[in-house]
C-alpha positions in Angstrom: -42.6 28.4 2.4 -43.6 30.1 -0.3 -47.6 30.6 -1.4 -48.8 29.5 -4.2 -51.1 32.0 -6.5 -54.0 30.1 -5.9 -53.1 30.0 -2.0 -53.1 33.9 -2.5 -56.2 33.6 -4.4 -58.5 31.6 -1.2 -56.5 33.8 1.2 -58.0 36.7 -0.6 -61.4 35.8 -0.7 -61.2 35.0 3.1 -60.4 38.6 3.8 -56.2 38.5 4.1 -55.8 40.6 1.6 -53.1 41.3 -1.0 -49.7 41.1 -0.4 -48.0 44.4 -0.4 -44.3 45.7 1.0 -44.2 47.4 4.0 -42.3 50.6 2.7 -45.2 50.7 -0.3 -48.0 50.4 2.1 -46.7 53.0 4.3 -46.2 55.3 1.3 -49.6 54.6 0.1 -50.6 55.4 2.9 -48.6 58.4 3.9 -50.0 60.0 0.7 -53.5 59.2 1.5 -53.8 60.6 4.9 -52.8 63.9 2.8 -55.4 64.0 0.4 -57.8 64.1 3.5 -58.4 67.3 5.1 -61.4 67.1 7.7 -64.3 65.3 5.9 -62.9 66.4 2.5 -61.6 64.1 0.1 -59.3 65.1 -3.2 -59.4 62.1 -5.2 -55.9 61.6 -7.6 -57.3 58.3 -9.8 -60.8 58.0 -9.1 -63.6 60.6 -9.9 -66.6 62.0 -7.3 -69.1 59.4 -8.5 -66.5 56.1 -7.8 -65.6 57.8 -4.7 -69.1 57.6 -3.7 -69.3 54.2 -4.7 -66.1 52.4 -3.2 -67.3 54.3 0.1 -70.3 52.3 -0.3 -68.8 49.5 -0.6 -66.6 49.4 1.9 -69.0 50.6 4.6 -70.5 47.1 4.2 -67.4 45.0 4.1 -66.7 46.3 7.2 -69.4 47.9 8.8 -68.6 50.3 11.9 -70.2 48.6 15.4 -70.5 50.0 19.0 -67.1 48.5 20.1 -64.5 49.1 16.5 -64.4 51.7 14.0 -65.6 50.3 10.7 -63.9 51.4 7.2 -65.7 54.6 7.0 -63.9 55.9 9.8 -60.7 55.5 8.0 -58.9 56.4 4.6 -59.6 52.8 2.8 -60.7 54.9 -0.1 -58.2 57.4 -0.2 -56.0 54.3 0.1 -57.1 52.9 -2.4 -57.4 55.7 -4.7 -53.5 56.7 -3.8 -52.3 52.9 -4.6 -53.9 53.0 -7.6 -52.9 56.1 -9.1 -49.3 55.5 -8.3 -48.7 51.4 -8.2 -50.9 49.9 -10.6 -50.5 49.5 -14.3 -52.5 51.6 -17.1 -53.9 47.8 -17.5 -54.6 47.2 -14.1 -55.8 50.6 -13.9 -58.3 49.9 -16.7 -59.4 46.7 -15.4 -60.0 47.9 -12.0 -62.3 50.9 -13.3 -64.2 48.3 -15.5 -65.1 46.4 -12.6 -66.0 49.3 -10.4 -68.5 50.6 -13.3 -70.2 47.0 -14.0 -71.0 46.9 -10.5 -72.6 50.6 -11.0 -74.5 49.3 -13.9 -75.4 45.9 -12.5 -77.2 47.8 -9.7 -78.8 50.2 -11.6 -80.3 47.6 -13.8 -81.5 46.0 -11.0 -83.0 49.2 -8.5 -83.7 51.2 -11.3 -81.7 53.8 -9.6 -77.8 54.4 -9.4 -76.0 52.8 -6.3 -74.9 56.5 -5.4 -78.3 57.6 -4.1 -79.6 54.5 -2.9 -80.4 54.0 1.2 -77.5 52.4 3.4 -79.3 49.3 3.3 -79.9 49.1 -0.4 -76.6 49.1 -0.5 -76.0 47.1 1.9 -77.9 44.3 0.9 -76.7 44.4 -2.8 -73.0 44.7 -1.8 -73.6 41.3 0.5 -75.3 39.8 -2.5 -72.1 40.2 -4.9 -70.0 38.0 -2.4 -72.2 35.3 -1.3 -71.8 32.7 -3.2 -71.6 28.4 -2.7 -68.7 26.8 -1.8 -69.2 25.6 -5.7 -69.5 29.0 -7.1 -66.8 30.2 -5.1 -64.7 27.5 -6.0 -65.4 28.3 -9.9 -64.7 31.9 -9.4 -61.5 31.0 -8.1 -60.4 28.7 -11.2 -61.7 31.3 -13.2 -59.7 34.1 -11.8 -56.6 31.8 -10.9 -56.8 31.1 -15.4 -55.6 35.2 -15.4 -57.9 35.5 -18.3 -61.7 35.6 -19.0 -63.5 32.8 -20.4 -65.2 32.6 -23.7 -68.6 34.3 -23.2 -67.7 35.6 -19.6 -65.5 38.7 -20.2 -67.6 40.7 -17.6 -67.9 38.5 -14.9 -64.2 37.7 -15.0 -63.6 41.3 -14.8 -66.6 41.9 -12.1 -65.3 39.3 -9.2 -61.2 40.2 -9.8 -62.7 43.6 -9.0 -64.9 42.4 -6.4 -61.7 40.4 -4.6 -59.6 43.2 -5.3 -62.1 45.8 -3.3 -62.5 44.2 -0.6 -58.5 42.7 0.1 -57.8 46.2 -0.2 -60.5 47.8 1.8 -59.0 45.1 4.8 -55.0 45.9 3.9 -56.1 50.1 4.3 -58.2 49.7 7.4 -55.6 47.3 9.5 -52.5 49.6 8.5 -54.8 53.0 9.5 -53.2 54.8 12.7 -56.9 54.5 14.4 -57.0 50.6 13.9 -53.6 50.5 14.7 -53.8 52.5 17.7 -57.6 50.9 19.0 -58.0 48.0 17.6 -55.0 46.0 17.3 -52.9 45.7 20.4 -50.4 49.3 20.3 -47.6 49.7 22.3 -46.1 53.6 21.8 -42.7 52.4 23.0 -42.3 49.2 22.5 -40.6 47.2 25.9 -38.8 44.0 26.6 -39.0 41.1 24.1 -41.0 38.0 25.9 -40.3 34.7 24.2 -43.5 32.8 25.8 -46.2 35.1 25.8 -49.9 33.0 25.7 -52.1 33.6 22.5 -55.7 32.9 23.4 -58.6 33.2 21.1 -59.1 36.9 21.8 -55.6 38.2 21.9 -55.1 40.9 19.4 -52.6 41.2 16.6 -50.0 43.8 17.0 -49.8 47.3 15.4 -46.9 47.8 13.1 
């Protein structure tokens, strides 16, 4: 059955992500892991500053625990940065850099101080604030982005929560298709065995690695 754009749409804002191919993810990916030496980062699309920023970002959609890894200790950025630089569209690249700098300036407005030097928890509790919203609000976001263009008098909020959506689908598509994820968090099997047809799923069995 095929899924409708606004099926995509509520899928993305309950963290499933954007659909991508296999082959391009793994490229993306492939790509990524090789602008990362060590702790060092060579961004391709974005500059130091939105580096900074997305890593912020992303830290708090999902934040590292005792028990998992959290998107810090993966490439999500350099993912995101690779996908961008080679998938996207000049338009989509535009739109996407938008976004990114109206959060910058939405925080600044409101700290008095640019989201780059804030404390973990300033950013934490800002980057919460931009996606809690009522199930009416959400619901109106949704129309709003499902119209594919901004309404009158709303040209940067349209272009705020696509980027917003967009952040954090991709910052949950880099983390699950990392090797570390793969390899810790999702069930791994380095050589795969026998096929079993009636295997039990309970409410803690993991997803499989790909």
């Amino acid at each position: 059955m095929s899924m409708t754009r606004r099926q995509a749409l509520k899928s993305l804002v309950l963290g499933s992500g954007l659909v991508l191919s296999s082959a391009s993810v793994l490229s993306v990916l492939n790509l990524a892991h090789s602008q990362v030496t060590g702790e060092q980062f060579t961004p391709v699309f974005l500059n130091a500053e939105q580096v900074k920023t997305l890593r912020g970002m992303a830290r708090v959609i999902i934040p590292k625990s005792d028990e998992l890894p959290g998107a810090e200790d993966v490439p999500v950025v350099p993912f995101i940065d690779v996908l961008y630089d080679r998938l996207m569209s000049e338009d989509e690249k535009t739109k996407f850099l938008a976004g990114l700098a109206l959060v910058q300036a939405k925080f600044l407005a409101q700290a008095g101080k640019a989201f780059n030097v804030a404390s973990n928890q300033e950013q934490h509790d800002f980057v919460v604030s931009l996606y809690e919203h009522s199930p009416e609000q959400t619901e109106a976001i949704l129309n709003m982005i499902e119209s594919g263009s901004a309404p009158s008098g709303k040209a940067d909020e349209f272009t705020l929560y696509s980027f917003l959506f967009n952040v954090r689908a991709l910052t949950l598509e880099g983390y699950f298709q990392s090797e570390l994820v793969g390899e810790t968090v999702l069930a791994y099997l380095p050589i795969p065995g026998g096929f079993d047809a009636n295997v039990k799923v309970g409410e803690n069995t993991r997803a499989w690695s790909i």
